[in-house]
N, C-alpha and C positions, 0 to 999 in steps of 0.2 A: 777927617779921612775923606776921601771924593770920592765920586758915586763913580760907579759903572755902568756905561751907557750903552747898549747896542742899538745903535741909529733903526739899524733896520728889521730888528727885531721890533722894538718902541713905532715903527710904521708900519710893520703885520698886525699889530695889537691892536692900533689906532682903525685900521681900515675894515680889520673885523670887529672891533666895535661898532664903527661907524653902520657898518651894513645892517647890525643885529638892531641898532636901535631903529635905521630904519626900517626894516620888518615887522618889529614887534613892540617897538616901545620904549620909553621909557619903563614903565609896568614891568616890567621881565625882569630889570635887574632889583626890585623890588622884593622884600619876604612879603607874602601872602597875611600870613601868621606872626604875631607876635605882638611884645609888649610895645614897643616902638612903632610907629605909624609907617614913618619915613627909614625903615632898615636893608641895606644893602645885603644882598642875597651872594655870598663870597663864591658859591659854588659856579652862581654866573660869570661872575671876575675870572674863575680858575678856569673856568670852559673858555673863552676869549684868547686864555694868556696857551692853552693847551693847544686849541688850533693854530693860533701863530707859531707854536714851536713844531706840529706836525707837519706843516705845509714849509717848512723854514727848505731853501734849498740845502740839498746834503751834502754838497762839498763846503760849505760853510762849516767852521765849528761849532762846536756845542759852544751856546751863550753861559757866560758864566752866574751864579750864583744871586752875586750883587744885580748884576743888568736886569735880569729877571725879577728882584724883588723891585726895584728900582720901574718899572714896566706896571707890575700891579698896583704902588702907590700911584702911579700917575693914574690909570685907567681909574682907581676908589676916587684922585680927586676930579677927574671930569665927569663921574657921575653922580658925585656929591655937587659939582657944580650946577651941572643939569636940573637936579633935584630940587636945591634954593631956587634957583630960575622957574621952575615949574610953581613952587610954592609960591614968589612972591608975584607972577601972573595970576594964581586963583585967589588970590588974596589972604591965603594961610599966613 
């Protein structure tokens, strides 16, 4: 089956990632807590993909379903990319 794209939903997401990681971090999309050292905090992922839809212009349509899940798998693997990169600079 093929993915559902919104180009420009997929570049609100990316540019409010971009900005958050630069304010605050990699750290931020991080859990604080837990069994896992290196675990992805989803409720940051969810805040990213919720501004890009708040700020989305309103005579646009609501993005569909797929776009949208399709949007947060990308956003979990560039900061799961992020993450190795960080790790394999501190020598983890």
């Amino acid at each position: 089956m093929a993915d559902i794209i919104d180009l420009t939903l997929l570049a609100d997401v990316r540019r409010f990632f971009l900005k958050l990681i630069d304010q605050r971090g990699l750290s931020y999309f991080l859990q604080k807590d837990g069994p896992r050292l290196f675990h992805l905090e989803p409720s940051k992922v969810e805040l990213v993909l919720r501004t890009a839809l708040r700020t989305r212009d309103p005579e646009l349509p609501k993005p569909h379903d797929k776009a949208i899940e399709y949007c947060r798998q990308e956003l979990r693997r560039d900061l799961i990319r992020r993450v190795a990169n960080a790790m394999l600079q501190t020598g983890l």
